[in-house]
C-alpha positions in Angstrom: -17.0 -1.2 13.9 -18.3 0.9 17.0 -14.8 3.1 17.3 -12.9 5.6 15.9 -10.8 5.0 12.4 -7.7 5.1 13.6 -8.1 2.0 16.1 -9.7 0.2 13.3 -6.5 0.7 11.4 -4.8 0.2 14.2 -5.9 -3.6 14.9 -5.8 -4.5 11.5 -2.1 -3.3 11.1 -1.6 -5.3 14.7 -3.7 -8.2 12.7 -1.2 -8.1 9.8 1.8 -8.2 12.0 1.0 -11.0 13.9 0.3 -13.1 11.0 3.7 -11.9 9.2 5.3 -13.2 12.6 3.9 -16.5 12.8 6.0 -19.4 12.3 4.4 -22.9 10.5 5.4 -24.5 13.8 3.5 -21.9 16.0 1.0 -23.5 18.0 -1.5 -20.5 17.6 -1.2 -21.0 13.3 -4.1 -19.3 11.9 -6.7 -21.7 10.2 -7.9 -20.7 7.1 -10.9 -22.5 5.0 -10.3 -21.5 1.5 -13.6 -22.2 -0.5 -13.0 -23.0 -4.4 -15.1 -20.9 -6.7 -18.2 -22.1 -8.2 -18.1 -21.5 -12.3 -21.1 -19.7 -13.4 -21.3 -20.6 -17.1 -24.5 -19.5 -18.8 -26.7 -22.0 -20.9 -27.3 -19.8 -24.5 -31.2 -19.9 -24.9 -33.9 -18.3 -26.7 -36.0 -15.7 -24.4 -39.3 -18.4 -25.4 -36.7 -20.9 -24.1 -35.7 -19.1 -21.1 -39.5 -18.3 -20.3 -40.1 -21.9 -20.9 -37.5 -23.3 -18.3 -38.8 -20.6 -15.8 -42.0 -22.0 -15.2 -40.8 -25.7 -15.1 -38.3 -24.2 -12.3 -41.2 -22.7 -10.1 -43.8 -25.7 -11.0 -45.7 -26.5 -7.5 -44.3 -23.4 -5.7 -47.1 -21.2 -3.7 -48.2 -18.6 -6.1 -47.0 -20.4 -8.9 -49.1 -18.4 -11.7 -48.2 -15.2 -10.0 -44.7 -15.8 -10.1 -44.5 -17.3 -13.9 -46.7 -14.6 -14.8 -44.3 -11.9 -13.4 -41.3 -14.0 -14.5 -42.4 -14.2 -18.1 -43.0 -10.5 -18.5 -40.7 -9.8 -17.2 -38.1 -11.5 -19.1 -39.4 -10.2 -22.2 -39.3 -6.8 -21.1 -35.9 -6.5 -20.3 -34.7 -8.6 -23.4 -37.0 -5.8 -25.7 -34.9 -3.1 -24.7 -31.3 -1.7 -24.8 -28.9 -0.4 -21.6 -27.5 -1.9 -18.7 -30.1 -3.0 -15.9 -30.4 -5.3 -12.8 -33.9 -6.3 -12.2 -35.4 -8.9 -9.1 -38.1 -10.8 -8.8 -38.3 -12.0 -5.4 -41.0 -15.5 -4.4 -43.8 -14.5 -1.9 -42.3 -17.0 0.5 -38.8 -15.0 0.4 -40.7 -11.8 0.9 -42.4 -12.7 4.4 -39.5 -14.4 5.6 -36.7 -12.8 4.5 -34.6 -9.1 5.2 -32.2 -7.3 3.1 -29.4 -4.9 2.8 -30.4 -2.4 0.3 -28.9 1.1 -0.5 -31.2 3.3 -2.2 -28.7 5.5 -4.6 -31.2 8.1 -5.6 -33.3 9.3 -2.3 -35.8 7.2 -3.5 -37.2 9.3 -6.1 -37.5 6.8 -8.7 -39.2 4.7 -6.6 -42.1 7.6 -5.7 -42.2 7.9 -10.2 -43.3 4.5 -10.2 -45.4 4.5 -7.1 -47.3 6.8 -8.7 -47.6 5.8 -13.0 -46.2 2.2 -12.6 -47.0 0.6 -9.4 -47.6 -2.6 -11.1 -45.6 -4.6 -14.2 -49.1 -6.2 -15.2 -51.2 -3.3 -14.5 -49.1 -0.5 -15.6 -46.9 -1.9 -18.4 -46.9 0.7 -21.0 -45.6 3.0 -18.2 -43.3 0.6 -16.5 -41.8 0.4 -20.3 -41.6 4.4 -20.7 -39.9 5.0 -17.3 -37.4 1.4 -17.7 -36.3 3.4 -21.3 -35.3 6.6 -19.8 -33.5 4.8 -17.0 -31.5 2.7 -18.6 -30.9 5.3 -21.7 -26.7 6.3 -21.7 -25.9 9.5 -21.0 -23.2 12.0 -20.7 -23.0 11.2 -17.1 -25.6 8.5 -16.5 -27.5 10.8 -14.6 -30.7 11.9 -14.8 -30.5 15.1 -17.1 -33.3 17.5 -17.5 -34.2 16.5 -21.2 -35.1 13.1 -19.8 -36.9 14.7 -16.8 -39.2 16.3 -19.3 -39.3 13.6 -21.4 -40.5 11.6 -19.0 -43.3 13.9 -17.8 -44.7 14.5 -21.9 -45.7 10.5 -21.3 -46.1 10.3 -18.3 -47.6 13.7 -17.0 -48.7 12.4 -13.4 -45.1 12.1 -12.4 -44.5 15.6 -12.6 -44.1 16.8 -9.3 -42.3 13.4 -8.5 -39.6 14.3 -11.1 -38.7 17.4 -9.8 -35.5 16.8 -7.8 -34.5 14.2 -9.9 -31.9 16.0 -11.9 -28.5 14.9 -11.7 -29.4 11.8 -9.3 -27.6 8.8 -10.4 -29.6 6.3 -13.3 -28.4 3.0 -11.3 -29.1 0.1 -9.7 -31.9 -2.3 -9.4 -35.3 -2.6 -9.5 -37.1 -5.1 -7.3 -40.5 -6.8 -8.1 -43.0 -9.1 -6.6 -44.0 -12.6 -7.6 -47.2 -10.3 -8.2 -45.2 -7.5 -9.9 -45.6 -4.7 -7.5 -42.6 -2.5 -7.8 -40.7 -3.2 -4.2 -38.0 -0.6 -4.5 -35.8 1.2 -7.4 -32.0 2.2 -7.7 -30.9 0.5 -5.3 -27.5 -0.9 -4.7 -28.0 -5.1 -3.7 -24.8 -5.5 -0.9 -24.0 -8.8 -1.8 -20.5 -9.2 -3.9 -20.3 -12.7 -5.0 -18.1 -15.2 -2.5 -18.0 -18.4 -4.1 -20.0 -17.7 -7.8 -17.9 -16.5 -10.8 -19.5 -15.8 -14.2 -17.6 -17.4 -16.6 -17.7 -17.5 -20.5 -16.2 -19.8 -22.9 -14.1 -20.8 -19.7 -12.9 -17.0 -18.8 -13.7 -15.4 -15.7 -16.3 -12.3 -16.5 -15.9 -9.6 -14.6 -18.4 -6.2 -14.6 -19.6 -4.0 -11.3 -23.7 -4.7 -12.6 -23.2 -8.5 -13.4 -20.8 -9.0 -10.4 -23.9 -7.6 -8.2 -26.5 -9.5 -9.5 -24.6 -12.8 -9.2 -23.4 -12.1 -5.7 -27.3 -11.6 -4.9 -28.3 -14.7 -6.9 -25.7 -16.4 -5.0 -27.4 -15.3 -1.4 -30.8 -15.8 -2.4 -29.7 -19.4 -2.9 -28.8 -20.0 0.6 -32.6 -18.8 2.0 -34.8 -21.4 0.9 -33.8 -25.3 1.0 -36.4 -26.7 -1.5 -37.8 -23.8 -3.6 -37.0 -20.7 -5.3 -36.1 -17.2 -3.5 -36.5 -15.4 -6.6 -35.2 -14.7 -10.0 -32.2 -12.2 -11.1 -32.2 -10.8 -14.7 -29.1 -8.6 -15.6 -29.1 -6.8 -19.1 -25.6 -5.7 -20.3 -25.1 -2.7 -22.0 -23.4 -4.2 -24.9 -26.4 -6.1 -24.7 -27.8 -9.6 -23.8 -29.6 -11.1 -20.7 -28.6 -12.9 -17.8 -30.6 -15.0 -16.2 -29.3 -16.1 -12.5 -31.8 -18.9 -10.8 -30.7 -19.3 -6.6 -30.1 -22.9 -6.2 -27.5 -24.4 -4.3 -26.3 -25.9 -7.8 -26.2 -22.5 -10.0 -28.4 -22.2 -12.9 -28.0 -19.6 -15.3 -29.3 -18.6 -19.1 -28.6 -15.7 -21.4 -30.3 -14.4 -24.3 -29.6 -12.0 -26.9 -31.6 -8.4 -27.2 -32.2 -5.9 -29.2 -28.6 -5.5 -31.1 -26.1 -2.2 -31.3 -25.5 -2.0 -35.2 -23.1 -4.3 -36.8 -19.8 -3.1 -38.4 -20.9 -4.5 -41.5 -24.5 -2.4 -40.6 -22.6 1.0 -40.5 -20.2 0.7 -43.1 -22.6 -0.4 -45.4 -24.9 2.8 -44.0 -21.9 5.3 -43.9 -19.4 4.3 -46.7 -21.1 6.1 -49.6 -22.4 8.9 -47.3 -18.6 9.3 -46.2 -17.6 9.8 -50.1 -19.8 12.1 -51.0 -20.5 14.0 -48.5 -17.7 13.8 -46.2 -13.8 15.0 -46.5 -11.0 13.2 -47.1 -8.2 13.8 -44.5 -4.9 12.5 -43.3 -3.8 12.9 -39.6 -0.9 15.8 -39.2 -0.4 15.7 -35.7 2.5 13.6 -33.9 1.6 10.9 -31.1 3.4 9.6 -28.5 3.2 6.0 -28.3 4.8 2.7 -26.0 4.0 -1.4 -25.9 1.7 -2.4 -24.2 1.9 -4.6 -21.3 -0.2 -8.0 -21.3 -3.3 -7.9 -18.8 -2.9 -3.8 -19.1 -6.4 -2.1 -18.9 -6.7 1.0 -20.8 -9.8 3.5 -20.8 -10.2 6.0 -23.6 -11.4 8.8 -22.3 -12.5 12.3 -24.7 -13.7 15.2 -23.5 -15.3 13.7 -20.1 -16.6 11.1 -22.4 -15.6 7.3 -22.0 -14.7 6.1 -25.9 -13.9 2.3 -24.5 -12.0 0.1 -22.3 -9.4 -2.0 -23.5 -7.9 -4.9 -22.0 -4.5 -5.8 -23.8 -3.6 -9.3 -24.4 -0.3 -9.8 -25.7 2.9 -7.7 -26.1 1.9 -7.1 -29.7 -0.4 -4.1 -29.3 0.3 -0.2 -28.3 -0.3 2.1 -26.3 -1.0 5.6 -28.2 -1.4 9.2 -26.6 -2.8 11.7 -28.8 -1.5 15.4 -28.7 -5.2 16.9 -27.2 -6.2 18.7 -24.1 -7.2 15.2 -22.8 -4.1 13.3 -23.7 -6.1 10.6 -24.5 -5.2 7.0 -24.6 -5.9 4.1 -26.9 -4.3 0.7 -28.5 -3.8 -0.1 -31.8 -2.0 -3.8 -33.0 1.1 -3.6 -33.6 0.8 -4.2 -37.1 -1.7 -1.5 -37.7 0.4 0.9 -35.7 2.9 0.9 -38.1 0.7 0.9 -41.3 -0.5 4.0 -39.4 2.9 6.0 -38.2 6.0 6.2 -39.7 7.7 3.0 -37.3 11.5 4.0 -38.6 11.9 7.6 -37.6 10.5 7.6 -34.1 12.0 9.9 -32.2 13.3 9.6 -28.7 12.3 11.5 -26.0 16.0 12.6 -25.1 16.2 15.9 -23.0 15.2 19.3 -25.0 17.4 21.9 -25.1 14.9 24.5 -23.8 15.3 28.7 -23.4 13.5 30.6 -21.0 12.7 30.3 -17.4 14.4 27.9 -14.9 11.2 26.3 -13.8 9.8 25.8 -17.3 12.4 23.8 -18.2 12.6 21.6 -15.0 8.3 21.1 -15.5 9.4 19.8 -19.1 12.7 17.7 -18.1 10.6 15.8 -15.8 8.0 15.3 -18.3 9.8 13.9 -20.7 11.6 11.8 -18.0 8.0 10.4 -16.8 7.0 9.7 -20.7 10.9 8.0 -21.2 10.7 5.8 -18.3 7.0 4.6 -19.5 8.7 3.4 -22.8 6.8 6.2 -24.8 8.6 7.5 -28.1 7.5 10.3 -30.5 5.8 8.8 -33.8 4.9 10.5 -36.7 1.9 9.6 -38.5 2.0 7.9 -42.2 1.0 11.0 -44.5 0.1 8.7 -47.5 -2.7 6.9 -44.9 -6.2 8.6 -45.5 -9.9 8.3 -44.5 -13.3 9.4 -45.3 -14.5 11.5 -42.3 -18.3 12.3 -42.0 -20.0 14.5 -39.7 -23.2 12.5 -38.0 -26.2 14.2 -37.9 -28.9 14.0 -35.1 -30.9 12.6 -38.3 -28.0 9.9 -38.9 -28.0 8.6 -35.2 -32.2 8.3 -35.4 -31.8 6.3 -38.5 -29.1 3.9 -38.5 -27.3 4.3 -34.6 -30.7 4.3 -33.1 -28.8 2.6 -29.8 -26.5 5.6 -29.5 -23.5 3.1 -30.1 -22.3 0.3 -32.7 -19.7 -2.1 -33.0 -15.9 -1.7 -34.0 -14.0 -3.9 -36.2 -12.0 -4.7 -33.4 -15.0 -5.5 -31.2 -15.3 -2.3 -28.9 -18.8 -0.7 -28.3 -18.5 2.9 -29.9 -20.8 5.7 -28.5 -22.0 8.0 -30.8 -23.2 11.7 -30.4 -24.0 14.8 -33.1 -21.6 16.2 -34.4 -18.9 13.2 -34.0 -17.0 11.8 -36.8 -17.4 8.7 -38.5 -14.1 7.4 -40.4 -13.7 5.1 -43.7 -10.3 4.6 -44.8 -9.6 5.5 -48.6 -9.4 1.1 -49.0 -13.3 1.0 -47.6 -12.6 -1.9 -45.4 -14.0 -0.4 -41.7 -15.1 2.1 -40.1 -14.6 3.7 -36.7 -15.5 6.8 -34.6 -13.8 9.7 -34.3 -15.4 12.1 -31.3 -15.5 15.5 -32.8 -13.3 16.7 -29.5 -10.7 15.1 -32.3 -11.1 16.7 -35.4 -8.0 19.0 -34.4 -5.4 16.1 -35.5 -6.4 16.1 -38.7 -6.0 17.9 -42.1 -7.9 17.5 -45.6 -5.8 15.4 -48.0 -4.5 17.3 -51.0 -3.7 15.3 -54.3 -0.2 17.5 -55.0 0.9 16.5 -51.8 0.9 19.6 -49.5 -0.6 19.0 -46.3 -2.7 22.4 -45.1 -1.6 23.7 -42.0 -3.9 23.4 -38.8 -3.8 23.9 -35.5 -4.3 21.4 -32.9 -5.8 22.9 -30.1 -9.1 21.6 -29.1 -10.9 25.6 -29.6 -10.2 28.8 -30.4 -9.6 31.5 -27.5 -12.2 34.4 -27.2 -9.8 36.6 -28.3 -8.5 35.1 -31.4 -12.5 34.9 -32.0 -12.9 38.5 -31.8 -10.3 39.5 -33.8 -11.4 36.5 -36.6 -14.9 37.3 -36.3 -16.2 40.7 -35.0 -16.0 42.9 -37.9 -17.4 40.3 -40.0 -20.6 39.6 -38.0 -21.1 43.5 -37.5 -20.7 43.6 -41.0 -22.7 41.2 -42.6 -24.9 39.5 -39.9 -28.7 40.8 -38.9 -29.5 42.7 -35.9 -32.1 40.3 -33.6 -33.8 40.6 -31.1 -34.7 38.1 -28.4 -38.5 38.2 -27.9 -41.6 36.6 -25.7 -40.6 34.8 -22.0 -38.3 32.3 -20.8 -38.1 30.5 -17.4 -35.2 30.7 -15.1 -34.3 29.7 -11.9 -31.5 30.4 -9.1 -28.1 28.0 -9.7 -26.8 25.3 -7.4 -23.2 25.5 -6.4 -21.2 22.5 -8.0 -24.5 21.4 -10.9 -23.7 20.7 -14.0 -25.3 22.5 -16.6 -26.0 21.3 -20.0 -27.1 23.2 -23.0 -28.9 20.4 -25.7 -30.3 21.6 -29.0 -32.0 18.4 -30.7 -29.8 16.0 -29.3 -26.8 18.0 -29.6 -24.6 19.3 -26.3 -23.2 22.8 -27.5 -21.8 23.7 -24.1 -21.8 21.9 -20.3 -21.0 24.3 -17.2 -20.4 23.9 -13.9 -21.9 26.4 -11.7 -19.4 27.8 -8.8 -21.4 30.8 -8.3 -24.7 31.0 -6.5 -25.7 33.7 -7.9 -25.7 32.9 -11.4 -29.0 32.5 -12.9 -30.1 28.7 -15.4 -32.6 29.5 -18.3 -34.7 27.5 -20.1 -35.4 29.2 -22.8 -37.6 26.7 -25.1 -38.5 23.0 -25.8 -35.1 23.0 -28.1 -32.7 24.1 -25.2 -32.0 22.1 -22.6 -30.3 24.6 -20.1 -27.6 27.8 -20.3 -26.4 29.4 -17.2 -26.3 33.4 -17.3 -24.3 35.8 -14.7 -26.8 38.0 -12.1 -25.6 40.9 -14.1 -26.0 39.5 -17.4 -29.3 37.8 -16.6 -30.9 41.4 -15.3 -29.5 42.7 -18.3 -31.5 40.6 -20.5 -34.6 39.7 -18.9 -37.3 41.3 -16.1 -39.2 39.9 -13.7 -41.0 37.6 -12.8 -43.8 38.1 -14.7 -47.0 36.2 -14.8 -47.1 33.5 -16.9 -49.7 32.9 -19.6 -49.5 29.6 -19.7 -51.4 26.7 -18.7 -50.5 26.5 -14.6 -51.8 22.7 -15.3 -49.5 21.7 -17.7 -47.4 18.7 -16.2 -44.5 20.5 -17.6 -45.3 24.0 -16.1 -45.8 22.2 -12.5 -42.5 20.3 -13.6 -40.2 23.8 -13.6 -42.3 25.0 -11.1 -41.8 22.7 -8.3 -37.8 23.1 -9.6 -37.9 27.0 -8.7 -38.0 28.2 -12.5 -40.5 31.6 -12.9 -40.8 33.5 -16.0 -39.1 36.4 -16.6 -39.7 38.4 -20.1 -37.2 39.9 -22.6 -36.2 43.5 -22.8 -36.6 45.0 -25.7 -33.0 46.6 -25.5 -32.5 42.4 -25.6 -30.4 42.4 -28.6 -27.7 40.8 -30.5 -25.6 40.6 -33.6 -26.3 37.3 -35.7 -24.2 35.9 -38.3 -24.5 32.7 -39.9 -21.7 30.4 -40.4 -20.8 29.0 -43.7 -17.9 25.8 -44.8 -15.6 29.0 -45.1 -15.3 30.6 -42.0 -15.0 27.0 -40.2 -12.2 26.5 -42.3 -11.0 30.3 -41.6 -11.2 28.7 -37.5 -8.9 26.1 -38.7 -10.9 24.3 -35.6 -14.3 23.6 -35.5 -14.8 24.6 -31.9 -13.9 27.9 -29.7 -13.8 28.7 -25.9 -16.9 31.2 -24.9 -16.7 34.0 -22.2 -18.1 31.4 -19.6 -15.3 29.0 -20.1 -17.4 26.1 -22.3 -15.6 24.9 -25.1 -18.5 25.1 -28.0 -18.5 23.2 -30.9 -19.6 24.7 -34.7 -20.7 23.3 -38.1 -21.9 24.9 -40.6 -25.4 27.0 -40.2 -25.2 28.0 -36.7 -24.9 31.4 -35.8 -22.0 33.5 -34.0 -23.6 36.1 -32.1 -22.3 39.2 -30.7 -24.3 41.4 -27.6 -25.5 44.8 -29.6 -24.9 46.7 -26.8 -21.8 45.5 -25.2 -20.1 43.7 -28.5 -17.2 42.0 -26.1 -17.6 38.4 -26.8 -18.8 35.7 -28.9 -20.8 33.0 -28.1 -22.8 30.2 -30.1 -26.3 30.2 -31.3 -27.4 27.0 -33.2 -29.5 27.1 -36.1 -32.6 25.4 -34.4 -33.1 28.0 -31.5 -32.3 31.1 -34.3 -35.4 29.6 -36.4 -37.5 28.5 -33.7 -39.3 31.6 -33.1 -37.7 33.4 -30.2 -36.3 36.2 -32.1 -37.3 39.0 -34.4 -35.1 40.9 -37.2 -34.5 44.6 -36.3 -33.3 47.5 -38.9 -30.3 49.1 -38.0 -32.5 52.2 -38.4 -35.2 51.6 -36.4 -33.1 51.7 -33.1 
């Protein structure tokens, strides 16, 4: 459209009324063609079947060992590996010919990486591999974060420079080949929605934004070329599984299995005696709110900017609970384990509260409640007598046995899994399922006389109820450190996000709204922390010149990213304490708020820290980065 919005909108609302007016007698009656849909429905195969069928499918065509060259690897490469990906191989014939509507999502970054370590599938597969991995690898945003940047540059070292602007550019799209295997183009987003194709499995429409795309391309190439094939389109799921999407005018498609997310027999044969002996047992104390569901009802679980799952609800039988956490998060339970779970004869209704204080407080609340009423939600209370096994996973747990970063549900739903989340066996041993560790609040250890111990359920602790918990008992039995040797730091970007990532563990994510503030690598076991100007100056000078390798792939990495090195102070210096079972249960939440607004999570052997100088907050200092080195024990005497 060459003008302005509005007339668009304009026409189109003109459009709409004219057809509303139209009678079945007008003689201007708009013609339409409607065009029935064309079922998809995948052939199950092996991947030595699928790579089998390939090359009978290409026999005769120009390049023909080229292209089944190209088709086989690839299809084995992208059935090897885990994460959602859309990859094309296009025919040499399509490739002269033909012109397409591509969007590159990333600036084309991705696309210089391979240029320059992976220009070629055949040539360059080891690195194609390394580089496919970290793409396709699920995040806490799925973007590029900078652990994976410098990941990615340890095995790759040539792509260091390349790398350098690609934090927080989005890990998506496809990745276009060849018949040869030259690597066309990367993230990029194929314009071609499906018009005619629908996936379908066991005879149900299959819907998905990556699988929609690569049929909807499939289905174009097929209309290029009268007698051969246009290419090939291989779509990996991230519950796992290929796709395999062939162009012809009659649809031919295959799917074969990959690499597998652990079973729910896996973990709870991995977990269950773990959760026993080393885990608590606990029953949930805090009340939900809960309604039906309604049939064909999507609902997203979402915790702490994390997505849990999606559910789709099928019948009237299931519902619809809403926990009592910052993020009010939904989920569905069936009906018949809803009630096993809460206490289905004492609901309560949500009638209006008889409330004291100010006017406005209790018109926010009436209205509320009104919202929550109308939706069918009631108050539940959950079934003391219900218990579970809940175990803390270690980073050492998820490398062992969750080595996919998810597993399956009883129920079916793919579970992501992180450090420090909770995995829960009930007392009867017959499942288990995750609890995110943003959760922990709703529950309380199970005593045998009965008595349920009191805990709050707030997702953290304030500062100030930190302080007044915790500062006379660091000052009083912690060590005095002090931060020693260089660390590299750069300027902040308005509106980044910031993670800080101790051996696979987030401990606090901030965004930055102040250009002045100051991000800090501090070693190979923190990802990123943002300090204040102030506090930054404080803490470090500089820059200094660095005594490190100016070679090192990693050094040009932070280099071309504007990070210098700046050394410590020696008036650098901080109160340490280490945290034991005790004072986490003194918290009555595993978690508190720091001064820069991150909500950080504790366990046992990290350390609370308090400045020396300044002793006006708390923050977190995990046990990796207290034991790695960076700091030094000072007497009390010696200052």
């Amino acid at each position: 459209f060459g003008s302005s919005h509005s007339a668009t909108l304009a026409r189109l609302a003109k459009f709409r009324g004219a057809l509303a007016t139209m009678s079945d007698h007008s003689p201007h009656k708009l013609k339409l063609s409607i065009r029935p849909a064309c079922k998809v429905e995948p052939d199950s195969r092996s991947v030595h079947e699928v790579v089998s069928l390939l090359k009978g499918h290409i026999a005769g065509a120009p390049c023909e060992k080229d292209f089944a060259h190209t088709l086989t690897t690839t299809v084995k490469l992208i059935q090897a590996g885990v994460g959602g990906i859309m990859i094309v191989v296009l025919a040499d014939e399509c490739l002269r010919e033909c012109e397409f509507d591509f969007a590159c999502l990333d600036d084309g970054h991705l696309q210089d990486c391979f240029e320059v370590a992976a220009p070629n599938i055949h040539t360059h597969r080891l690195e194609f591999e390394e580089i496919l991995a970290l793409f396709t690898a699920h995040g806490e945003t799925d973007r590029w974060e900078q652990h994976e940047l410098e990941a990615l540059v340890k095995v790759l070292p040539a792509v260091a420079e390349k790398v350098a602007k690609m934090k927080g550019r989005a890990k998506d799209g496809a990745i276009v080949l060849s018949h040869s295997g030259t690597v066309l183009a990367s993230a990029m987003n194929l314009k071609y929605p499906p018009k005619q194709w629908q996936l379908v499995k066991d005879g149900q429409h299959v819907s998905g934004t990556r699988h929609a795309g690569a049929l909807g391309f499939a289905e174009h190439l097929s209309g290029i070329t009268d007698n051969s094939l246009a290419g090939v389109v291989f779509v990996r799921s991230d519950a796992g599984g290929v796709h395999t999407f062939l162009p012809l005018k009659t649809p031919v498609a295959y799917h074969c299995g990959t690499k597998q997310h652990p079973t729910q027999e896996e973990v709870l044969a991995a977990f269950k005696n773990r959760a026993m002996h080393f885990g608590q047992q606990m029953v949930k104390m805090a009340p939900s709110m809960a309604r039906p569901g309604h049939a064909g009802e999507i609902v997203k679980t979402v915790v702490g900017g994390r997505t849990i799952m999606q559910t789709l609800i099928e019948n009237d039988c299931q519902m619809v609970v809403e926990e009592a956490t910052e993020d009010r998060h939904l989920y569905v339970l069936p009906l018949q384990k809803f009630k096993l779970r809460f206490l289905w004869n004492s609901c309560v209704e949500l009638d209006e509260p008889t409330l004291s204080g100010p006017d406005a407080l209790k018109a926010y609340v009436e209205k509320e409640l009104t919202q929550k009423r109308e939706q069918g939600f009631k108050l539940y209370c959950p079934n003391p007598d219900i218990r579970r096994w809940m175990y803390r996973l270690t980073c050492d747990d998820i490398s062992k046995h969750l080595s996919t970063g998810f597993f399956h549900a009883k129920w079916g739903a793919l579970m992501p899994v992180q450090p420090g989340d909770f995995l829960a066996v009930p007392f009867e041993m017959d499942e288990v399922y995750l609890i995110p560790s943003e959760n922990f609040c709703l529950y309380v250890p199970w005593s045998g006389t009965g008595k349920l111990e009191w805990r709050t359920t707030s997702r953290f602790l304030p500062q100030s109820n930190m302080m007044v918990l915790f500062q006379k008992r660091i000052q009083e039995e912690g060590k005095i450190m002090r931060k020693t040797g260089t660390v590299m730091a750069r300027s902040a970007e308005v509106d980044e996000v910031v993670s800080t990532r101790v051996n696979g563990r987030v401990t606090s994510t901030k965004v930055v709204v102040d250009r002045t503030d100051m991000v800090v690598r501090s070693s190979a076991a923190t990802d990123l922390y943002v300090l204040t100007k102030a506090k930054f100056e404080a803490m470090y000078v500089g820059p200094v010149e660095d005594e490190g390798d100016a070679d090192d792939p990693l050094q040009l990495m932070l280099s071309a990213q504007g990070f210098k090195t700046y050394a410590s102070r020696p008036d650098n210096l901080r109160w340490a304490y280490e945290l034991t079972e005790k004072d986490i249960h003194d918290m009555k939440v595993a978690a508190f708020k720091s001064y820069w607004g991150a909500i950080q999570r504790v366990q046992p052997g990290d350390f609370l820290c308090i400045p020396y100088n300044t002793p006006t907050e708390i923050y977190l200092m995990p046990a990796a980065i207290m034991s790695g080195g960076m700091y030094e024990s000072v007497r009390a005497d010696a200052l």
